[in-house]
N, C-alpha and C positions, 0 to 999 in steps of 0.2 A: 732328288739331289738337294743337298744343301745350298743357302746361298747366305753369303758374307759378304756382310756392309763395312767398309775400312778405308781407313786412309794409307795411301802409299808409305811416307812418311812417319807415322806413328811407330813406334817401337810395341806397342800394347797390341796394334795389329798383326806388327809384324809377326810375333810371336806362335798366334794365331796359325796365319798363313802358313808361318814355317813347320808347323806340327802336318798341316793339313796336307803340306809336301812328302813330309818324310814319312807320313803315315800312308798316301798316295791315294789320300779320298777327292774324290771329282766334286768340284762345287762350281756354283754361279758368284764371280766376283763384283758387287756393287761399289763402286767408287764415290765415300762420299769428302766433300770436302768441307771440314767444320768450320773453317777461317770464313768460308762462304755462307755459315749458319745452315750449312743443308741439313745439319744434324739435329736442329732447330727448328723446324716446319710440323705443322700437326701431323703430315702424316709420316712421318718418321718418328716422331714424339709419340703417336698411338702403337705402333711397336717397340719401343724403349723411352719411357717416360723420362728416364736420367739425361735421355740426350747425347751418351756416349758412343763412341764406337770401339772399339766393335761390337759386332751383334751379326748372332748365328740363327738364321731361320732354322731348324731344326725339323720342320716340319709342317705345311702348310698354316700359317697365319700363328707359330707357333715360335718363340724367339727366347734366345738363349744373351745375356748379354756378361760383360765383365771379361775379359782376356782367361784370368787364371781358371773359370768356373769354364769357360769353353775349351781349354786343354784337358781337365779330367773328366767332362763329358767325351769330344773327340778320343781320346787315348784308351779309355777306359776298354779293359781287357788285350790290352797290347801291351808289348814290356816295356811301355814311356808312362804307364802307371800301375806302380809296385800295387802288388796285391797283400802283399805280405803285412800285417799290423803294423811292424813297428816301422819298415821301409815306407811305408803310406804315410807315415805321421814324422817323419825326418822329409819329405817330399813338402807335404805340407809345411810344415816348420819353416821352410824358405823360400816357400810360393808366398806367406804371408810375409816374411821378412822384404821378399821382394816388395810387398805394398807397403808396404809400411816404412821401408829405410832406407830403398833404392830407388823407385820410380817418382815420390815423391821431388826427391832431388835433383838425381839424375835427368828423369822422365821431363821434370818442370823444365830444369836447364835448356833440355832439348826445346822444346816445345819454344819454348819464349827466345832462345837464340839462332835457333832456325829457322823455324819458322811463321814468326812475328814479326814484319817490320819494324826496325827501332825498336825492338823486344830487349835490346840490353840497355840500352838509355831507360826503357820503363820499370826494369825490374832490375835495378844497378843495387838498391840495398839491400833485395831479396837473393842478388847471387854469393854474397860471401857466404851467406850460409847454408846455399844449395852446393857450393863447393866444399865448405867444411864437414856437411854431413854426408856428401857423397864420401868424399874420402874419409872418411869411418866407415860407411857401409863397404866399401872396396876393403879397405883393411881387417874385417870381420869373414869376407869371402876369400882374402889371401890366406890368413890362418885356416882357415878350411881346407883350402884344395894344395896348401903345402904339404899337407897329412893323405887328403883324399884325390881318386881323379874327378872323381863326380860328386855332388852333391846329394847325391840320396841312392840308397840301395847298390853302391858300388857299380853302377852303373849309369848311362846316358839317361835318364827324365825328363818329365815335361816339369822338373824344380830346373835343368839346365834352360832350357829352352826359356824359361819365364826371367832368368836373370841374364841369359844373355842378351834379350829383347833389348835391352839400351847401356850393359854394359860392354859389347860390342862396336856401339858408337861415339862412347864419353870421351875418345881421345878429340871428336871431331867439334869437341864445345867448351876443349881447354883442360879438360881432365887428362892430366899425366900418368902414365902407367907407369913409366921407366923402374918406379920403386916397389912395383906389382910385379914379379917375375911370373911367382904361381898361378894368378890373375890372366897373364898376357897366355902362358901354355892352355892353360884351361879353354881359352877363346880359341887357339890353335885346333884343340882336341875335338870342338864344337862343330867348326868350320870342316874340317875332316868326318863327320858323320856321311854316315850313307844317304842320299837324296837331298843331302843339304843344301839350301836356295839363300843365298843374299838379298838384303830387304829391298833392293831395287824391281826384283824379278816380278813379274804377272802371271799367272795361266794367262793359256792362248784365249780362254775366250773370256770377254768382261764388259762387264753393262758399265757405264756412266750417268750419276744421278742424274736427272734431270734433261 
């Protein structure tokens, strides 16, 4: 059985978890908490050197890390990852868009305004710009899904699953969708998937670090 090291709260996690639902593979859930540095101890640092979370044991003493590289491991041969050439590389294309133009923004916003104490007092001149570039990343995904329902292969992917991880929550860190209509259905379309779990949810059963 696999086991996943994550933080409730993360959207990089959630992402994760939420594949791991709707795919309906059984794992062992580790709780770790970064703010607490557990992510930071040698022996967690000897199975993911970077220090992040998440990270997929895969296989006794055998660890898979980075969110988007554990959805197309997890998926892999199921239709949440296209087989098809060029539907594989339109997948991609916005699993990397996701790191690159959304999490950064998005992801940071979250992270330092939720859950940071005083995390907007700290990073007050780093938010006008996590806000400007989020709403260009949002407006880059409106023009898509005005055209498309999905982002990759005409169908649900784990390219949706990796952009909803925190555009699902930008309204709750001052990001306005009102002007997203296609954006706001899209997230509708999401939440309506089969086996779909909200980032609050746990499996029944789950260790805590430490």
């Amino acid at each position: 059985m696999y086991t996943l090291y994550s933080m409730q709260r993360s959207g990089n996690c959630y992402k994760v978890r939420l594949a791991l639902a709707q795919l309906r593979i059984p794992y062992e859930l580790v709780e770790i908490d970064i703010l607490k540095g557990e992510s930071r101890t040698p022996e967690f640092l000897a199975k993911n050197p970077s220090g992040h979370v998440p990270l997929l044991e895969v296989e006794p003493n055998r660890y898979l890390p980075e969110s988007n590289a554990i959805l197309w491991y997890l998926a892999g041969g199921t239709p949440l990852a296209p087989d098809d050439r060029i539907h594989r590389a339109e997948a991609l294309r916005w699993m990397f868009f996701e790191q690159h133009s959304l999490e950064p923004n998005l992801g940071a916003a979250w992270f330092w305004l939720t859950l940071v104490k005083g995390g907007r007092d700290l990073q007050v001149h780093a938010l006008e710009d996590w806000m400007e570039q989020g709403y260009r990343a949002l407006t880059v995904m409106e023009n898509h899904v005005r055209r498309f329902p999905f982002f990759a292969a005409d169908h649900y992917t784990i390219a949706d699953i990796a952009l909803y991880g925190y555009t699902h929550i930008a309204h709750e860190i001052g990001f306005d969708l009102t002007g997203f209509p296609a954006v706001r259905a899209w997230l509708k379309r999401i939440a309506e998937q089969p086996d779909h779990v909200p980032m609050e949810w746990q499996p029944a059963r789950m260790a805590i670090a430490g």
